[in-house]
N, C-alpha and C positions, 0 to 999 in steps of 0.2 A: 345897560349891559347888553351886548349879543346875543342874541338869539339862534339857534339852529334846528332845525326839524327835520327828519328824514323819517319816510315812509314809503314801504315795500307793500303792496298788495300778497297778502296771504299769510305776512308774518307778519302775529301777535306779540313779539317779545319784543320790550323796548331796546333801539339801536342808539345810544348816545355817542355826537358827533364829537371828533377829537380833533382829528387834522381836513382839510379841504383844499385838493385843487382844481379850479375852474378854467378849463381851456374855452376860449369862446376866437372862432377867423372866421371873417364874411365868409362865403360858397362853402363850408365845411361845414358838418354837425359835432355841436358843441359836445365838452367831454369832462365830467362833473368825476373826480377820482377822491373817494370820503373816504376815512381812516375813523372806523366807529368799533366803541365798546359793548359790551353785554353780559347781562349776569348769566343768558342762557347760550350753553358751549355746544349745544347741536342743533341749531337751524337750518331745518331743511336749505342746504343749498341749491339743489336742482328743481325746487318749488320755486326760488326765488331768482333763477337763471331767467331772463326775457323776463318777466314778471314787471306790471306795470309799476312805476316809482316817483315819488317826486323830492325834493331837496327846497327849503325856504329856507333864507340866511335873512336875520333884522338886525343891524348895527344897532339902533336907537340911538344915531346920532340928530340932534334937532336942526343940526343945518344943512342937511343932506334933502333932495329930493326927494320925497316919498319917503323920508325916516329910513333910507339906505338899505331899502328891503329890497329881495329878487329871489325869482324862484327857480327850478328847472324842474320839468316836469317828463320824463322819458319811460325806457325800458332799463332794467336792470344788464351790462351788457355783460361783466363779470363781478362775482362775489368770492370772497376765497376767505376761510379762516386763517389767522395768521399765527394767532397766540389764543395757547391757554392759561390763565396763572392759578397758581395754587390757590388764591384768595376768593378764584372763584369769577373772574372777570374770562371773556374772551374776547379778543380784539379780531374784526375785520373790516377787509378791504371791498368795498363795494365804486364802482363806475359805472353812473346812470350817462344816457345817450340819450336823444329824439328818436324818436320812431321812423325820421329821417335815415337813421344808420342801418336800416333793417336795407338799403337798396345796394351796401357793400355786402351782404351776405351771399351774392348769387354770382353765375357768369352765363352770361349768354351769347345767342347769335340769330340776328335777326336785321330786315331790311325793312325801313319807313320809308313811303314813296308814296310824295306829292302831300306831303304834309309841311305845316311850318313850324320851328322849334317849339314855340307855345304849344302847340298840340301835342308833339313828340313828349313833352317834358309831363303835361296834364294825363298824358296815358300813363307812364312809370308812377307818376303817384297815386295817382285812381288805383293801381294794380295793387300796390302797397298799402291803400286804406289811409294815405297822407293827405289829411285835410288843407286846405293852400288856399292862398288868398293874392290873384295878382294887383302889383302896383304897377302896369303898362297896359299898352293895347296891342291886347293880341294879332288883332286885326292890322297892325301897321307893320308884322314880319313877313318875307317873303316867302313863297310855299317852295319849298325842297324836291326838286327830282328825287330824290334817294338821300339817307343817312344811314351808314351802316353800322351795326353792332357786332364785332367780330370779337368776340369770349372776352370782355371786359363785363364788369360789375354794372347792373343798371346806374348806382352811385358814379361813375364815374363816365358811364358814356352822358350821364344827364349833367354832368358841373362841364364836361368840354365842350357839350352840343350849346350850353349854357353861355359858358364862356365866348363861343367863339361868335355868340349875336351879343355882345357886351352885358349878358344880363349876371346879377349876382341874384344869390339866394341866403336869407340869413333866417333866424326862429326867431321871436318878438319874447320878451320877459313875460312868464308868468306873473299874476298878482300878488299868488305865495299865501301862506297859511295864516298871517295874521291879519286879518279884516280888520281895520280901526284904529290900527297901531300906533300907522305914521303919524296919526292924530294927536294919539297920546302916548308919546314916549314915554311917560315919567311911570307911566302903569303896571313898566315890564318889569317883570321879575327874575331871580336867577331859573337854572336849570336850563334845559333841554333833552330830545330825544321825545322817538316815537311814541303817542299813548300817553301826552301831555295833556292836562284838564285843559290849559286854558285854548288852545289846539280846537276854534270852532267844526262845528260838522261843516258848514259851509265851503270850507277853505279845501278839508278831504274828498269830498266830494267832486271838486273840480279838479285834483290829480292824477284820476283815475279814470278819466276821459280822455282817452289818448286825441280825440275826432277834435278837444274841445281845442288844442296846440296848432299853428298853425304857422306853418313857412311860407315868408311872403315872399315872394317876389318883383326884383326891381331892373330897372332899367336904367342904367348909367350909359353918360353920353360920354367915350372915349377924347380926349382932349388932342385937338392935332397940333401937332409943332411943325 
Protein backbone atom coordinates (compact mmCIF):
# COMPACT_ATOMS: atom_id res chain seq x y z
CA UNK A 1 0.00 0.00 0.00
CA UNK A 2 1.28 3.84 -0.55
CA UNK A 3 2.65 5.69 1.64
CA UNK A 4 2.51 9.53 2.22
CA UNK A 5 4.12 11.73 4.68
CA UNK A 6 4.09 15.57 4.92
CA UNK A 7 5.81 17.57 7.46
CA UNK A 8 5.81 21.26 8.19
CA UNK A 9 8.37 22.58 10.57
CA UNK A 10 6.52 24.21 13.57
CA UNK A 11 3.19 22.45 13.01
CA UNK A 12 2.41 19.86 15.60
CA UNK A 13 -0.97 18.78 14.28
CA UNK A 14 -1.19 15.81 11.90
CA UNK A 15 -1.74 16.81 7.98
CA UNK A 16 -2.96 13.65 6.25
CA UNK A 17 -2.32 13.59 2.63
CA UNK A 18 -5.52 13.28 0.17
CA UNK A 19 -4.68 14.44 -3.25
CA UNK A 20 -0.96 15.36 -4.79
CA UNK A 21 0.46 17.22 -7.63
CA UNK A 22 4.12 17.05 -8.56
CA UNK A 23 5.41 19.43 -11.13
CA UNK A 24 9.03 18.54 -11.85
CA UNK A 25 11.05 20.65 -15.72
CA UNK A 26 14.79 20.66 -16.05
CA UNK A 27 16.04 24.62 -15.31
CA UNK A 28 12.73 25.24 -13.24
CA UNK A 29 12.06 24.71 -9.39
CA UNK A 30 9.94 21.74 -8.85
CA UNK A 31 6.35 22.40 -7.46
CA UNK A 32 4.85 19.81 -4.98
CA UNK A 33 0.73 21.20 -4.85
CA UNK A 34 -0.92 18.59 -1.63
CA UNK A 35 -4.56 18.51 -0.92
CA UNK A 36 -4.37 17.35 2.94
CA UNK A 37 -6.82 16.83 5.81
CA UNK A 38 -6.94 17.53 9.68
CA UNK A 39 -8.76 17.24 12.79
CA UNK A 40 -7.21 20.62 13.81
CA UNK A 41 -9.28 23.79 11.78
CA UNK A 42 -6.79 26.57 13.07
CA UNK A 43 -3.24 26.18 12.12
CA UNK A 44 -1.36 28.87 12.31
CA UNK A 45 -1.15 29.77 8.76
CA UNK A 46 1.44 32.62 8.76
CA UNK A 47 3.78 30.24 11.04
CA UNK A 48 3.66 27.91 8.29
CA UNK A 49 3.94 30.51 5.25
CA UNK A 50 8.18 29.95 4.10
CA UNK A 51 8.35 27.54 6.81
CA UNK A 52 10.78 24.73 6.10
CA UNK A 53 8.72 21.31 4.61
CA UNK A 54 9.24 18.28 3.20
CA UNK A 55 6.73 15.58 1.28
CA UNK A 56 7.82 11.51 0.97
CA UNK A 57 5.55 9.40 -1.24
CA UNK A 58 6.41 5.15 -0.94
CA UNK A 59 4.32 3.21 -3.68
CA UNK A 60 5.67 -0.16 -2.11
CA UNK A 61 5.64 -1.53 -5.38
CA UNK A 62 8.51 -4.55 -5.50
CA UNK A 63 9.46 -3.91 -9.00
CA UNK A 64 10.11 -0.32 -8.95
CA UNK A 65 13.52 1.02 -8.23
CA UNK A 66 14.01 1.85 -4.80
CA UNK A 67 10.42 0.52 -3.87
CA UNK A 68 9.06 3.77 -5.82
CA UNK A 69 9.88 6.09 -3.05
CA UNK A 70 10.78 10.02 -3.65
CA UNK A 71 10.93 12.85 -1.58
CA UNK A 72 10.70 16.65 -1.89
CA UNK A 73 12.06 18.63 0.56
CA UNK A 74 11.47 22.66 0.36
CA UNK A 75 9.72 25.73 1.77
CA UNK A 76 6.19 26.03 2.29
CA UNK A 77 5.43 28.57 -0.64
CA UNK A 78 1.44 28.83 0.04
CA UNK A 79 -1.01 27.16 2.51
CA UNK A 80 -4.65 28.08 2.50
CA UNK A 81 -7.58 26.43 4.56
CA UNK A 82 -10.11 25.34 2.06
CA UNK A 83 -12.87 23.53 4.02
CA UNK A 84 -14.37 23.11 7.35
CA UNK A 85 -16.79 20.22 8.03
CA UNK A 86 -19.11 19.73 10.53
CA UNK A 87 -17.49 16.31 11.51
CA UNK A 88 -14.77 18.22 12.53
CA UNK A 89 -12.17 17.49 9.64
CA UNK A 90 -10.53 20.55 7.82
CA UNK A 91 -9.09 20.30 4.54
CA UNK A 92 -5.95 22.29 3.17
CA UNK A 93 -4.08 23.25 0.50
CA UNK A 94 -0.29 23.39 0.93
CA UNK A 95 2.57 23.81 -2.27
CA UNK A 96 6.04 23.18 -1.05
CA UNK A 97 8.96 24.61 -3.42
CA UNK A 98 13.09 24.25 -3.18
CA UNK A 99 14.61 26.97 -1.74
CA UNK A 100 15.65 27.53 -5.21
CA UNK A 101 12.27 29.59 -5.66
CA UNK A 102 13.24 31.94 -2.99
CA UNK A 103 15.55 33.86 -6.11
CA UNK A 104 11.82 34.59 -8.06
CA UNK A 105 10.97 36.62 -4.93
CA UNK A 106 13.12 39.67 -5.61
CA UNK A 107 13.96 42.31 -8.66
CA UNK A 108 16.92 43.80 -9.16
CA UNK A 109 19.63 45.89 -11.10
CA UNK A 110 23.04 45.29 -11.26
CA UNK A 111 26.20 44.82 -13.56
CA UNK A 112 28.69 41.69 -13.41
CA UNK A 113 31.88 42.55 -15.19
CA UNK A 114 34.63 40.25 -16.03
CA UNK A 115 33.21 37.30 -14.55
CA UNK A 116 32.23 33.98 -16.28
CA UNK A 117 28.61 32.52 -15.82
CA UNK A 118 29.76 29.93 -13.37
CA UNK A 119 30.75 32.75 -11.02
CA UNK A 120 27.84 35.00 -11.85
CA UNK A 121 25.34 32.00 -11.10
CA UNK A 122 27.70 30.80 -7.59
CA UNK A 123 27.18 34.40 -6.34
CA UNK A 124 22.94 34.51 -6.73
CA UNK A 125 23.07 31.17 -4.74
CA UNK A 126 25.67 31.87 -2.18
CA UNK A 127 23.33 35.08 -1.68
CA UNK A 128 20.34 33.01 -1.26
CA UNK A 129 21.96 30.25 1.11
CA UNK A 130 21.43 27.61 -1.98
CA UNK A 131 23.81 24.81 -1.35
CA UNK A 132 24.89 23.50 -5.29
CA UNK A 133 26.92 21.15 -6.51
CA UNK A 134 28.46 21.52 -10.01
CA UNK A 135 28.62 18.84 -12.79
CA UNK A 136 31.05 20.86 -15.33
CA UNK A 137 34.25 22.93 -15.16
CA UNK A 138 34.05 26.13 -14.27
CA UNK A 139 37.13 26.88 -15.42
CA UNK A 140 36.33 25.92 -19.25
CA UNK A 141 33.53 29.12 -19.50
CA UNK A 142 34.56 32.25 -20.89
CA UNK A 143 34.91 35.38 -18.61
CA UNK A 144 32.15 38.12 -19.56
CA UNK A 145 33.02 41.76 -20.10
CA UNK A 146 29.72 42.68 -18.58
CA UNK A 147 26.12 40.86 -17.77
CA UNK A 148 23.58 43.01 -16.94
CA UNK A 149 20.66 42.65 -14.50
CA UNK A 150 17.96 45.13 -15.50
CA UNK A 151 14.65 44.60 -12.69
CA UNK A 152 14.28 41.03 -13.51
CA UNK A 153 14.08 38.30 -10.60
CA UNK A 154 17.61 36.83 -9.69
CA UNK A 155 15.54 33.47 -10.65
CA UNK A 156 15.31 34.43 -13.93
CA UNK A 157 18.32 36.49 -14.88
CA UNK A 158 20.28 33.18 -13.47
CA UNK A 159 18.07 30.28 -15.89
CA UNK A 160 18.88 32.89 -18.99
CA UNK A 161 22.59 33.73 -18.26
CA UNK A 162 22.26 29.74 -17.64
CA UNK A 163 20.64 29.00 -20.57
CA UNK A 164 22.33 30.94 -22.84
CA UNK A 165 26.12 28.87 -21.91
CA UNK A 166 23.87 25.57 -22.64
CA UNK A 167 23.93 24.76 -18.88
CA UNK A 168 20.63 23.37 -17.17
CA UNK A 169 19.95 23.17 -13.58
CA UNK A 170 17.70 20.59 -11.88
CA UNK A 171 17.21 19.32 -7.72
CA UNK A 172 18.38 15.55 -7.17
CA UNK A 173 15.45 13.35 -5.13
CA UNK A 174 15.59 13.45 -1.68
CA UNK A 175 15.92 9.88 0.07
CA UNK A 176 12.51 10.44 1.90
CA UNK A 177 11.19 9.47 5.28
CA UNK A 178 11.37 5.75 5.08
CA UNK A 179 14.91 4.33 5.61
CA UNK A 180 14.57 0.46 4.93
CA UNK A 181 11.49 0.38 3.10
CA UNK A 182 12.63 -0.30 -0.35
CA UNK A 183 14.05 -3.25 1.36
CA UNK A 184 10.93 -4.39 2.86
CA UNK A 185 8.03 -3.65 1.14
CA UNK A 186 5.77 -6.20 2.62
CA UNK A 187 6.35 -4.39 6.31
CA UNK A 188 4.29 -1.36 5.28
CA UNK A 189 1.29 -0.70 6.68
CA UNK A 190 -1.90 1.30 6.15
CA UNK A 191 -2.26 5.12 7.18
CA UNK A 192 -0.47 8.18 6.75
CA UNK A 193 0.19 11.81 7.81
CA UNK A 194 2.52 13.88 9.92
CA UNK A 195 3.45 12.45 13.54
CA UNK A 196 3.39 8.77 12.18
CA UNK A 197 5.23 6.24 14.79
CA UNK A 198 6.75 4.49 12.22
CA UNK A 199 8.16 7.91 10.70
CA UNK A 200 12.11 7.41 11.75
CA UNK A 201 13.91 10.40 13.61
CA UNK A 202 16.40 9.84 10.93
CA UNK A 203 14.47 10.56 7.84
CA UNK A 204 12.89 14.19 9.96
CA UNK A 205 15.86 15.33 10.62
CA UNK A 206 17.16 15.42 7.11
CA UNK A 207 14.08 17.71 5.97
CA UNK A 208 14.63 20.33 7.88
CA UNK A 209 18.17 21.14 6.52
CA UNK A 210 17.39 23.26 3.77
CA UNK A 211 21.89 23.48 3.24
CA UNK A 212 21.40 19.44 3.12
CA UNK A 213 19.17 19.87 -0.85
CA UNK A 214 21.10 20.62 -3.36
CA UNK A 215 20.86 21.97 -7.28
CA UNK A 216 23.26 20.54 -9.46
CA UNK A 217 24.33 21.65 -12.02
CA UNK A 218 24.97 20.50 -15.68
CA UNK A 219 26.38 20.95 -18.72
CA UNK A 220 24.87 19.76 -21.99
CA UNK A 221 26.50 19.75 -25.25
CA UNK A 222 23.94 21.52 -27.77
CA UNK A 223 23.64 19.27 -30.84
CA UNK A 224 24.57 20.96 -34.38
CA UNK A 225 22.41 20.17 -37.43
Amino acid sequence: MARMDLRIEGIDAALHVRRVQVREVISMPFDVTITARSTSPDIDLDAASWAPASFSLLSGWALVRGGGERAWTGLVQRIEQTAVELSGLSTYEIRIVPRLSLLTQNRDYRIFQRQTVPAIVKRLLEDWLVDHEWRLDPAAFPVLEYRVQYGESDFFFLATAAARSSCSQFVEPDRGAFPGAASEPASLGPGSGAGAGSISSHGAKSYFSLLSQRMTLSLQQTAQL
